[in-house]
N, C-alpha and C positions, 0 to 999 in steps of 0.2 A: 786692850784685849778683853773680850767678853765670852761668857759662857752660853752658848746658845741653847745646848741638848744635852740631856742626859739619860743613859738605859741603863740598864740591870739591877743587879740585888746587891745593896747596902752592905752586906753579909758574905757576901762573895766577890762580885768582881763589879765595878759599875765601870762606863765607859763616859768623858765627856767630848763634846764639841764647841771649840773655841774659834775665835774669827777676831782678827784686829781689824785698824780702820781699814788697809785697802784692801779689804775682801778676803785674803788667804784664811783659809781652815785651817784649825789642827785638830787632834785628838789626844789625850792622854787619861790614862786609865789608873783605880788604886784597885789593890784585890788583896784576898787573906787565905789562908793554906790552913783549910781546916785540918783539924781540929781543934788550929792554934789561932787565939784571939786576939784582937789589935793592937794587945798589949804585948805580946810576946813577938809576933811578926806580923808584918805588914806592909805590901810593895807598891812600890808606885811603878807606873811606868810613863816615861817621860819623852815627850818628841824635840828634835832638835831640827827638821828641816820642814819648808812647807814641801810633802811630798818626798819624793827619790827619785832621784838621778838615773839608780844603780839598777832599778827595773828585774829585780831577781825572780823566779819563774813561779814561786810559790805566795808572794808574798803583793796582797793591793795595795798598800802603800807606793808603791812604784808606777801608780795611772797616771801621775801628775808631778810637777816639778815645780816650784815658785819663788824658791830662794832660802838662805836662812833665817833661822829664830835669832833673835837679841837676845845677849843677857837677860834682859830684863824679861822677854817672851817664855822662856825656858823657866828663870825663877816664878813666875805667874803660875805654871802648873804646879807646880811646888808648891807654894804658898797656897793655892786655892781650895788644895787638897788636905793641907793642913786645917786649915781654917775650918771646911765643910764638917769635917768629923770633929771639930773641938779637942786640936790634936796639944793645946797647952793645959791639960786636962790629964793627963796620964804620962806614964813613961814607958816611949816603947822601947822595947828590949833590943830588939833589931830592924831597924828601918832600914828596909832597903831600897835605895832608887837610883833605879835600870834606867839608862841614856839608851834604851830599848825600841823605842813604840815607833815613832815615823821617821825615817830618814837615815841615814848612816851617821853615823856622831863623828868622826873625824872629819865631814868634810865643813865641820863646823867648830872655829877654834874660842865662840863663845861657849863651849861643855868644859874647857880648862877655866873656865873667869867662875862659870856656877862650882867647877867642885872645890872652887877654894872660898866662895861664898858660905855653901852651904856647911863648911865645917865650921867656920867663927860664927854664923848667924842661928842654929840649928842646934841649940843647948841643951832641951830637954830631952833628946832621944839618941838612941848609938845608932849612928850610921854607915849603913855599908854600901857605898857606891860600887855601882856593874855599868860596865858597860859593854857595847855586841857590837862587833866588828867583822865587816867582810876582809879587812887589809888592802884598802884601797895603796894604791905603788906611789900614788902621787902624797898622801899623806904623813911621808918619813917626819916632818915637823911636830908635826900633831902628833905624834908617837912617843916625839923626846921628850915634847913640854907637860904629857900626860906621864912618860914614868916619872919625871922629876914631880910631881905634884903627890904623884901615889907613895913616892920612896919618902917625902918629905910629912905629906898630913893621914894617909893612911897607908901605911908600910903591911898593917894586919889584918885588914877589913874590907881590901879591894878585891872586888871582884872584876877579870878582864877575859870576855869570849872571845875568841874569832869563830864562825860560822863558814866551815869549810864546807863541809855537807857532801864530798866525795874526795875518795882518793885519788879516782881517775882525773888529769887533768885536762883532758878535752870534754868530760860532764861538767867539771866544775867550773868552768866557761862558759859554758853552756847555761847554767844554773844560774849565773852571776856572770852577768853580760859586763864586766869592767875589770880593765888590768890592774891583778892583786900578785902582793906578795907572794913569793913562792913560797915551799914548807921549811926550804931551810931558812928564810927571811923571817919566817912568821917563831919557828925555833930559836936562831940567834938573838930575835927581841925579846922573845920569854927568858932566855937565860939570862938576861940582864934585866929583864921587871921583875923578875923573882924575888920574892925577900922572905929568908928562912924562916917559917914557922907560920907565914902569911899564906892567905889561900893560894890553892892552886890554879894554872892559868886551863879555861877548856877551852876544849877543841870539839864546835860541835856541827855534829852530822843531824840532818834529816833522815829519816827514815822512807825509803822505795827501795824496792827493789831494782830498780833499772841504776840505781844513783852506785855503783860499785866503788866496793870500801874494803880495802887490803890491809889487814892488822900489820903486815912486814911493813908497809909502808909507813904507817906511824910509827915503827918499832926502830926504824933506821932513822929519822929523824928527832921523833919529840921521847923525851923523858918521862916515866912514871914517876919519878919525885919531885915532877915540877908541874906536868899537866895531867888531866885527867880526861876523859872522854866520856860526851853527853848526847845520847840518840835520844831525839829530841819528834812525834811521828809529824806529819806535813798536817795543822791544820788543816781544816776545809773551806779554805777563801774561796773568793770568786773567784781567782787567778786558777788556784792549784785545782778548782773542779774543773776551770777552761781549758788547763793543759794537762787531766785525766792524771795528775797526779794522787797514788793512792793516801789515804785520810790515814789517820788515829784509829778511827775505828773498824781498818785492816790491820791495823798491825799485827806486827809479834816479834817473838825473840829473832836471832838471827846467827849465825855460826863465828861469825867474826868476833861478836862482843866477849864470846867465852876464848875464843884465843887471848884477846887483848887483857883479860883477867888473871891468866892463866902470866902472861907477862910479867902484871903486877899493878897494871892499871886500873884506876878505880874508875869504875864505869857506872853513869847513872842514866838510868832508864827514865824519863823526863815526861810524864804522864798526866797535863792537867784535869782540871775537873771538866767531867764532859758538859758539867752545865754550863760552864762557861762559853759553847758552841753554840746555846741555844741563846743568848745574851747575843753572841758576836761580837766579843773580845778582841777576835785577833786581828793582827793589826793592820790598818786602812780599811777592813769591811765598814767600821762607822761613817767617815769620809763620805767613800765610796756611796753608801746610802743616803747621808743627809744632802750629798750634792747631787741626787738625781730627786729627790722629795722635800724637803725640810718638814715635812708630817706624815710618817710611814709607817702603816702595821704592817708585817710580813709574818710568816710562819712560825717565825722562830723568837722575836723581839719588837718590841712598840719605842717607839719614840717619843721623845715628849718636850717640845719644846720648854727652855725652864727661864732664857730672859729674852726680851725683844728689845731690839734700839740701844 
């Protein structure tokens, strides 16, 4: 595996492109949440598949399909990212790295071989692994073997999404073209990853309007003392401008989230840096780019190749 390209701000969020021997790309990303410094947080985000299967409406990660990452492919972005910043140099306070960036992570059961990796190998920093999940149905395996890992090495520090993104369930088909979990499937597993006093599990929504989202419907299912809920607004990938879904930079509040407060649910309004849009962060737009140019200035972000061969 090799690092081909790299864009953005050292300081903010940078994006790489990696490619093993038979041609497959990936991308993975580190970024920092000002106004706090590498030492106090610092996230990675990490791909576990070449591409996505799961094709969800917002998101370019889903143009292409090619297989899974190895252990060993998965720890590569890890390490590399450590390495780059001279991360045996400091002590971070909260590392955290997201099974986030390309691909659905359960439909890969080398993310259970890295998170038990990176707890014995990974001394110098507290780590909080996340990981984001649509609930693929076919994955019940890769569910049990991840709460046994989380219950066993991080009982207080895991973080675990599922990305619903509507309450309606003929949108959220719609939205996520693959048979997932229902809410009481996706409720039953939380009440059992739960562990008192450990984070809590979210549950999260994109933000449109067309995407309808029923506080009673979370209120009959999922717990405020176990989950919490995170509107999170639609990037603006190449996907979500192709299917006119509205951006971040329509957003706004919304009548449901003050219901679901008013419940007792802790609702976090999920708002990154907008520079991070002109970089092209989010996830698969790099891809997506370096596999139509391998040398590309556009509007918003340059490319730069950083090794050849």
């Amino acid at each position: 595996m090799k690092v081909r390209a790299k864009a953005g701000d050292d300081n903010l969020a940078t994006v790489y492109i990696a490619e093993n021997e038979k041609g497959n790309v990936i991308e993975f990303a580190q970024s920092l949440q000002p106004p706090f410094p590498r030492e106090k947080k610092w996230v990675f985000l990490i791909s576990t598949l070449y591409g996505c299967p799961v094709k969800c409406d917002f998101c370019d990660a889903g143009g292409f399909y090619s297989g899974k990452l190895s252990k060993d492919e998965i720890m590569f972005q890890i390490n590399y990212l450590l390495k780059e910043y001279d991360a045996d140099k400091f002590n971070c306070e909260k590392l955290k790295i997201q099974f986030a960036r390309v691909g659905e992570p359960s439909y890969n059961d080398a993310v259970i071989e890295v998170l038990k990796e990176i707890k014995f190998n990974i001394k110098k920093h507290n780590l909080y692994p996340s990981l984001s999940t649509v609930a693929p149905a076919s994955c019940a395996l890769f569910f049990e073997k991840l709460a046994g890992v989380k219950k066993t090495l991080y009982p207080k520090t895991f973080q675990l999404q599922f990305s619903i993104h509507s309450t309606d369930p003929e949108i959220r088909d719609k939205i996520i073209p693959v048979k997932k979990w229902s809410f009481k499937e996706i409720a039953d597993y939380g009440e059992k990853f739960y562990d008192e006093g450990g984070r809590k599990i979210t549950l999260n929504f994109i933000y449109n309007p067309d995407f309808k989202s029923d506080a009673e419907v979370i209120k009959k299912h999922f717990s405020p003392d176990k989950f919490l809920i995170k509107i999170t607004p639609v990037n603006p990938t190449y996907k979500a401008v192709s299917n006119k879904l509205v951006t971040e930079f329509q957003y706004k509040e919304d009548v449901w989230f003050e219901l679901l407060r008013k419940e007792g649910y802790e609702v976090i309004i999920s708002v990154g840096e907008l520079e991070e849009n002109k970089i092209g962060s989010n996830c698969g737009q790099h891809i997506t780019n370096y596999l139509r140019n391998k040398e590309k200035i556009s509007e918003s972000y340059t490319y730069r190749v950083v090794s050849i061969g």
